[in-house]
Every structure is written in structure tokens, then in C-alpha cells.
N, C-alpha and C positions, 0 to 999 in steps of 0.2 A: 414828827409822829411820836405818840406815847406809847408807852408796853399793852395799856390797856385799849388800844384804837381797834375797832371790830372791824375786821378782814371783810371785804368786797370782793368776791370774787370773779366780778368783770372786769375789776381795775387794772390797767397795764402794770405787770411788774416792773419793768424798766423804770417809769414814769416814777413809782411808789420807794425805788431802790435808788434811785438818782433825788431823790427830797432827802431819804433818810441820810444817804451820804451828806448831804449838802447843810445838811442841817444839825450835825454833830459835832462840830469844831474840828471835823479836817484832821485827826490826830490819829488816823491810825489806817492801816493796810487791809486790804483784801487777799485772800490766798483758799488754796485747797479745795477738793471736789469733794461733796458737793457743797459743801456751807458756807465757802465762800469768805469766812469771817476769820479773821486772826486771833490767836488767845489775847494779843490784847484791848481786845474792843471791852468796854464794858458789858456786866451782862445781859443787861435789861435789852442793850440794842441788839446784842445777839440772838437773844432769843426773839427779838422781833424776824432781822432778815431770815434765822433759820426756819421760823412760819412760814413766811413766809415763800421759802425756797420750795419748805415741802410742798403748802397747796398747791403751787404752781408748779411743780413737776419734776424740781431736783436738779436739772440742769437747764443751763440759761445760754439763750443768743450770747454768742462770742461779745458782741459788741454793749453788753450788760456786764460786763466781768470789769472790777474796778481794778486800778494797779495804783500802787505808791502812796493810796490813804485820797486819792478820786476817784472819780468813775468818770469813767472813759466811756461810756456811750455815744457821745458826743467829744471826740476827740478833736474833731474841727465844725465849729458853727458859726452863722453869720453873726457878728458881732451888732447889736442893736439894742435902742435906749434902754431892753428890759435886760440886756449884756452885756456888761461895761466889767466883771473878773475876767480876767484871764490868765495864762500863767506867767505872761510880762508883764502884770496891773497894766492895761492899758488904760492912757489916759480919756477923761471925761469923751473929749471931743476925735478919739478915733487913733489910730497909728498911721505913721508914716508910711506912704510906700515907698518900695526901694531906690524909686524916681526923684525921691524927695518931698511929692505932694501930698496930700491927706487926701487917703480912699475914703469913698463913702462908703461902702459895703465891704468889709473885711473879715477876716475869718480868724478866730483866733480859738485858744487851746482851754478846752474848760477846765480851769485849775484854782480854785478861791483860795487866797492867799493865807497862809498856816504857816505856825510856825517851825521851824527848819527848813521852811523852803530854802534852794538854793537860790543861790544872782549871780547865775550865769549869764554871761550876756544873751539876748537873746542873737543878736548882730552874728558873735562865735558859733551857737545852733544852725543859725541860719546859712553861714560859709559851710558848713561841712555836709546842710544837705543840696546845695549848689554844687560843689565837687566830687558828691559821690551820686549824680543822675545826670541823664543827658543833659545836651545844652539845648536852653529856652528860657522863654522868658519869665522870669519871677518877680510877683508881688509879696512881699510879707508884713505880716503886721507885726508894727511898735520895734522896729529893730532898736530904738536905744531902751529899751527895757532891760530887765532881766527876771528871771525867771528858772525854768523847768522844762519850757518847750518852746515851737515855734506852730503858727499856722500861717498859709498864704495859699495862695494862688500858683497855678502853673500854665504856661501856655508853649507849645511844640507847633504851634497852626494848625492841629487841627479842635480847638476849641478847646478855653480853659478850665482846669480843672483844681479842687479845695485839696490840699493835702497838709498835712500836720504830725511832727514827730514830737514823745514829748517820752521825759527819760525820767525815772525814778527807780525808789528800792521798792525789791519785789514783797518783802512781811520781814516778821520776825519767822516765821516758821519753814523747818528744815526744807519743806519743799510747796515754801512761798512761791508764787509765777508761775508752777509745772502749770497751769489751766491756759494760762497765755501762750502756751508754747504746745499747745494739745489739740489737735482739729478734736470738731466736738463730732457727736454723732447726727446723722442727717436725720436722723428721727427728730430732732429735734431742732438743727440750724441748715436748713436750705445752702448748698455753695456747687459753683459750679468745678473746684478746686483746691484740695488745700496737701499742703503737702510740710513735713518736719522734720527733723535730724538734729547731727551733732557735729559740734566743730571739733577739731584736733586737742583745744583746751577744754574742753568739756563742755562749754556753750550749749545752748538748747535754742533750737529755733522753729519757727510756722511760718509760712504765705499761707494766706487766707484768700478766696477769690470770690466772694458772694455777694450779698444784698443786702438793703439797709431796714424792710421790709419782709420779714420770712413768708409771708404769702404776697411778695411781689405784686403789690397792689400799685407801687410806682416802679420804676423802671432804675432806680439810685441802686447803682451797685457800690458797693464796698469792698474794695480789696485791701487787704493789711500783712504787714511784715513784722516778727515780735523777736527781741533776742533776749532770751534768759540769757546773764553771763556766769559764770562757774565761781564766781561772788558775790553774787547775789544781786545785780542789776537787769533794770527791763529797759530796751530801747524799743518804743513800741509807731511803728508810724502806718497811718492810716491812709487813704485815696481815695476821690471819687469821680464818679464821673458827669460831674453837675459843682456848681460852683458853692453847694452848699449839704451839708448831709443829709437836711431834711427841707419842705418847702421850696426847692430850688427849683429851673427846669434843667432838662436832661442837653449837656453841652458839648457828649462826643458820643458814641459808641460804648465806650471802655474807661475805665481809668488810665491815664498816662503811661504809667510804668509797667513793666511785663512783672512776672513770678522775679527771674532772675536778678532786675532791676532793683525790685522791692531787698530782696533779699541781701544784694551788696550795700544798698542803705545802710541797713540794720546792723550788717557784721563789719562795716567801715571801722578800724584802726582808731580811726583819729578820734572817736568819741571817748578814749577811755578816758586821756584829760580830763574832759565835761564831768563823766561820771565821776571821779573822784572829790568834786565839788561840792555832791551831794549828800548834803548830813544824815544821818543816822536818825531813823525814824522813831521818834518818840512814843512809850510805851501810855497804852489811854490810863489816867489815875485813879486808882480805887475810891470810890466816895465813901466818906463817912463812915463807920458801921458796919461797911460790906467788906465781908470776907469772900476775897478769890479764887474760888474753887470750879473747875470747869467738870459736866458730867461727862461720863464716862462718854469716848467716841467706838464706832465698830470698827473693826478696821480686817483687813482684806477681802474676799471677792463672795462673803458669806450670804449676804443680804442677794447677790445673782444667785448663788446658788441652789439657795432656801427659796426663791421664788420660784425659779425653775421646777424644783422638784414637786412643788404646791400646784402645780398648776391642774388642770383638769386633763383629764385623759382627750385623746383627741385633739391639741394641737400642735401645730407642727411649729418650732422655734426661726424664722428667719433673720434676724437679728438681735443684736441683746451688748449691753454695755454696762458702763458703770463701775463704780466702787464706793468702798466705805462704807453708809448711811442710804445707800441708795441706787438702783438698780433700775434698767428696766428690760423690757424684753419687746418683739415684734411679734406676733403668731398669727397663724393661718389654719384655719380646719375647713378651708375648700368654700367659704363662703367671703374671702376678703383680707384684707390685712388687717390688726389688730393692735394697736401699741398699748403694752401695758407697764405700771412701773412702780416704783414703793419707794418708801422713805421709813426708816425705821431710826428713833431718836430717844435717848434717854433723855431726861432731866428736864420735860419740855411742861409739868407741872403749871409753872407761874406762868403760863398762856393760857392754863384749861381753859378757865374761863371766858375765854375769846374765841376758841374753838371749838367749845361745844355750848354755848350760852343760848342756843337758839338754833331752828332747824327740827329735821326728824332726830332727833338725838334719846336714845333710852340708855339704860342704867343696868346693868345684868347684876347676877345676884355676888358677885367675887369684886363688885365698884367700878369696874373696866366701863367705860362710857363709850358709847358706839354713835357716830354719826353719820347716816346716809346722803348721798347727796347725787341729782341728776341733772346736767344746767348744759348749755351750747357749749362748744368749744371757745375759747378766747383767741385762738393765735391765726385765725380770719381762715380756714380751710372751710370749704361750705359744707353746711350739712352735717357739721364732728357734732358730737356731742361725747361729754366726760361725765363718765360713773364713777361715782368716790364711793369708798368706805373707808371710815379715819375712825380708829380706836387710843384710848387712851387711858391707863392705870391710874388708882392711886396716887400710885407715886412716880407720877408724870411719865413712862415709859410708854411712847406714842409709833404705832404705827399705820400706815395711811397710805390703802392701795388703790390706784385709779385705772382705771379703764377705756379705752376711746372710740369710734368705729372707723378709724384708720389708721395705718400705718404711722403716720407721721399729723403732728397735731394742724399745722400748714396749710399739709394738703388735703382736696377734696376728699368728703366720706367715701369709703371701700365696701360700705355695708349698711343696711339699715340701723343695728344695734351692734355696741361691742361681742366681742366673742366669749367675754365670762358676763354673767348673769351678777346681778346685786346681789343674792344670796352667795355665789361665790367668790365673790370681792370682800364681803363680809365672814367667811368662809378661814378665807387666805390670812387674813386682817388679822383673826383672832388666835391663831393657830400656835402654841406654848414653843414653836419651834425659836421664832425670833428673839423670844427674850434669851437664849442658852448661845446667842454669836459673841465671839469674843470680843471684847473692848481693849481700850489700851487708857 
């Protein structure tokens, strides 16, 4: 993807965020809410995924959130001709199962091979997640590999199941991982469970208990266990309950492991060895010419608060989340639920033109470019439709307030239209409050 690629915005963000990762030479982390990007990504591609982040709504399916310089959406997939990386290079013709034969469908860790990967054995991965879950039977792929993770197969009788751990460093930045280790809000990730805490060391941890689909159009659930450790390590493992995370059919009920199971996984002792293995994530290189300078970030709960208080007389707040760069709220004034939400961004200039290049887009008389926008929902809730209004300075200071007529983007519409009108979205958008939040 290039800086100058013009945004679709029916396209799956996942689908658009898992090419860009894949397609950058692998050299760098993910971290922080909502952007997602590490200082040392270059900037061109920052400013892409940060586009990106805002049209689509600031906060992402847990299972979009990359860790260790991949993306993890696909933490276990079936391995097939058009997937032959993994994070033990498996070879051409498949991995061994743990019987000794070559599996023809295997499941392995999506991880393209970069430089500081660790080589770990994959075989060492693989013993320590056999001795920290029940006893059954296990298939895994490419045990004489090495790598950064494992994926395989589980089977207890009653029908097998994909599951996949795979360990890396969490950014350079001071609170790289905290998103890993953060149930997200249901407004925006469907789960039937998630719960987090801290270990005695300072550890940070999640269970996750949700779906692989946020409008559950198939029946794949995803349950996941993530541990920040108190130096800066992720052990992140994933479950499902189908032999595949996506395209599979459905092979128990549930995934394997319960909450508690998942979670002695992840906080297991014996990984710290592993971890230690793992090199030091290299910083992405300044190109040519380009001087490193990142714009300014918002930073504490301003961007909620300034929305809140924008808001129109008349609705009632039932939920509200977020930080940083981005916010969003739930409201109700007696006709439906309401999700609404913003992204407020300096330095976002060298996109204008991608952003406002086309569309209802005018010019006010101060340069500030205004674009309206009314289109279906994307996140398959029937009957959503999303109200935007994205404004943006001069000198790239862009804010960009959307609108929905439900609660949650997901699920079915609540209402015929959102509960703020395009003139008030436009209203909100323009308002001298946002530019006066502190940065850091």
C-alpha cells in the first residue's frame, strides 16, 4: 500500500492492516490506543494505518491489534499452498505431526520471517504448552523448526480444536502491549467475557471469550489469554473452536480451555527462558532526507470530555470510552441507542489529499476543508448506517466525528437515523474547542 492509495471505505480494515503489516519488511511493533503505531514505524506508513484507524472508528476487533512487529489476526491458520511463512519457516511440503507423519492440514502461526526473529525451538514452545493444559491429544506443526511460536491442534474427545501461542516484545514505547492486555469496549468488539488484572510482579494480563466475526455471521468463537510481562514481553495464545480461525467447520461447542486454563497458559513460569531468547526489536530506518519528527499526540481523557460536553441537549450518555486521540460515547434521547465517536489528530496534512480529494468536500473561508459523508455500516449490523463529518486545517490538524443509528456498529439498527443530525456532526467537527487539548 502507498501513502497516496485512496481509502474505500467498504474495505475490511483488518484485511487492509494485515497487507500493510505484511508488506513493510516486518521491522517494527505495534502499541497504544488508539494508533496503534510505534514511534518507530516510518512516517509515511503511519500516517497511513493512523487514516486509516480514524475512518474506521478509532478502535479495532482485539483480534486486529498486531504484537511484536506482526499482526496477529490470524494467530492460527490453516496452513495451504498460498501459506507456506510461518513463525517456524515451515517447510515447502508441510510439518511434521507430533506422531511423526506429515499432516496434510496444519495450522501454523502467522509470522514472516524478519530479521531478529528468534530460533527458538519450536519442539521447547510446544513442551511447555503440553504441560501447562490438560491432557490430550496434540498435533503441532514443524516441531524441528524454530521460531517465535507454535500452532497445532488439540483434541480432549470431544472434538478438535486450532490453538496457537506465539511470544514476542511488546514496542519500544513505555506502554507498548497495555491494548493486549485491555478488554475493549462492546461497542465496538462483541465477547461473551473478558476479564484482566495483575500479577504480584507487575504483569498485566486479559482472557478474552468472544468471536472471530463481530456480527457472528459464523458460529467461530475466539477465546484468547495475553500476558504483558513487567519487561516488556507478550505471551499471547489464541483458541478456537473449529480446527481453523476462519473457513473451518464448527468442531465442539467451545473452545478447549476454560478462562482459568487459558490464563495459567500465559502466566506458566517456564516461558521466561523462551522469552529471554528474544532479541531486541529493531528501530524502522530513517530514509534518506527524512527528518524524524512525530506530531504532536493528545493525550489524557480531553478528546471524552470535549465530546461530551458538544454534544446536543437532549441525550442521555449510556456509555463512553476511550483515550488519547479518540473517544467515543453511546446516547439515547428515548428513540434508540446511538454510538458516537471522534478522532482528533495533528499532523495528518500529507494524507489531505486522500481525504478530501473527492466526495461532498467544501472549502470555508479560514482553509479548514469539511467532508461530509453518509454510506451503510461495514461491521455487518443490519440496517447501521454511518454519518461522518471529517474536517481538516491548513496545517493538517484533522478532526473527524461519525455518527451511527446503533449502539454498537455489529449489531442491528436501534433507529431509523443516528441521533445527531449532519449539521451537528458538522457542528461538533468544527468547534475551536479541539484544537486548545493538550498534546505531549
Amino acid at each position: 500500500m502507498s501513502q497516496n492509495e485512496k481509502h474505500d471505505p467498504d474495505a475490511g480494515f483488518a484485511d487492509e492492516l494485515g497487507s500493510a503489516l505484511r508488506s513493510t519488511g516486518e521491522s517494527f511493533a505495534l502499541d497504544g490506543r488508539p494508533e496503534l503505531v510505534s514511534g518507530g514505524l516510518a512516517r509515511g506508513r503511519r500516517r497511513l494505518l493512523r487514516r486509516r484507524l480514524a475512518v474506521t472508528g478509532g478502535t479495532l476487533a482485539l483480534a486486529a491489534i498486531g504484537v511484536g512487529g506482526v499482526y496477529a489476526g490470524s494467530l492460527v491458520t490453516p496452513a495451504g499452498p498460498a501459506d507456506k511463512a510461518s513463525v517456524a519457516g515451515a517447510p515447502e511440503g508441510g510439518g511434521k505431526s507430533e506422531g511423526g507423519g506429515t499432516s496434510e492440514t496444519v495450522a501454523a502461526t502467522e509470522a514472516p520471517e524478519k530479521p531478529g526473529t528468534a530460533k527458538i525451538p519450536v519442539s521447547d514452545i510446544a513442551d511447555i504448552v503440553k504441560a501447562n493444559t490438560p491432557a490430550g491429544q496434540w498435533r503441532f506443526d514443524n516441531l524441528d523448526g524454530e521460531g517465535q511460536g507454535v500452532g497445532g491442534y488439540y483434541d480432549d474427545g470431544h472434538g478438535e480444536a486450532a490453538v496457537g501461542v506465539f511470544l514476542s516484545h511488546a514496542g519500544h514505547a513505555p506502554d507498548a502491549g497495555v491494548d493486549m492486555v485491555t478488554c475493549p469496549a462492546k461497542a465496538y468488539v462483541p465477547y461473551d467475557a473478558c476479564e484482566e488484572g495483575r500479577l504480584a510482579d507487575g504483569s498485566r494480563w486479559m482472557v478474552f471469550q468472544g468471536y472471530e466475526y463481530p456480527d457472528k455471521r459464523e458460529e467461530t468463537k475466539n477465546w484468547r489469554a495475553v500476558l504483558l510481562t513487567e519487561d516488556g514481553f507478550l505471551i499471547d495464545a489464541s483458541e478456537y473452536n473449529a480446527l481453523a480461525e476462519k473457513g473451518a467447520a464448527i468442531s465442539r461447542e467451545n473452545p478447549p480451555f476454560t478462562a482459568a486454563q487459558m490464563k495459567a497458559l500465559v502466566t506458566a513460569e517456564a516461558w521466561r527462558p523462551l522469552l529471554r531468547q528474544i532479541p531486541q526489536l529493531p528501530t524502522a530506518p530513517t530514509e534518506p532526507g527524512e527528518v524524524r519528527q512525530a506530531p504532536p499526540e493528545i493525550v489524557g481523557d480531553g478528546v471524552s470530555a470535549t465530546l461530551r460536553a458538544l454534544l446536543p441537549k437532549g441525550l442521555r450518555v449510556v456509555d463512553k470510552g476511550g483515550e488519547g486521540e479518540f473517544a467515543f460515547l453511546v446516547v439515547d434521547d428515548g428513540k434508540g441507542k446511538s454510538l458516537v465517536q471522534v478522532n482528533v489528530q495533528h499532523g495528518m496534512g500529507d494524507v489531505a489529499g486522500d481525504l478530501f480529494g473527492s466526495g461532498d468536500v467544501t472549502t470555508l473561508p479560514d482553509g479548514r476543508k469539511v467532508k461530509l459523508t453518509q454510506q451503510p455500516g461495514e461491521k455487518g449490523g443490519a440496517g447501521v448506517v454511518w454519518w461522518t463529518a471529517d474536517t481538516i486545517t491548513k496545517d493538517g490538524f484533522r478532526v473527524v466525528v461519525s455518527a451511527f443509528n446503533t449502539g454498537a456498529q455489529h449489531e442491528a439498527a436501534t433507529r431509523p437515523e443516528p441521533a445527531l443530525t449532519m449539521e451537528q456532526l458538522k457542528t461538533i467537527a468544527l468547534d475551536p474547542k479541539w484544537a486548545k487539548l493538550p498534546t505531549k
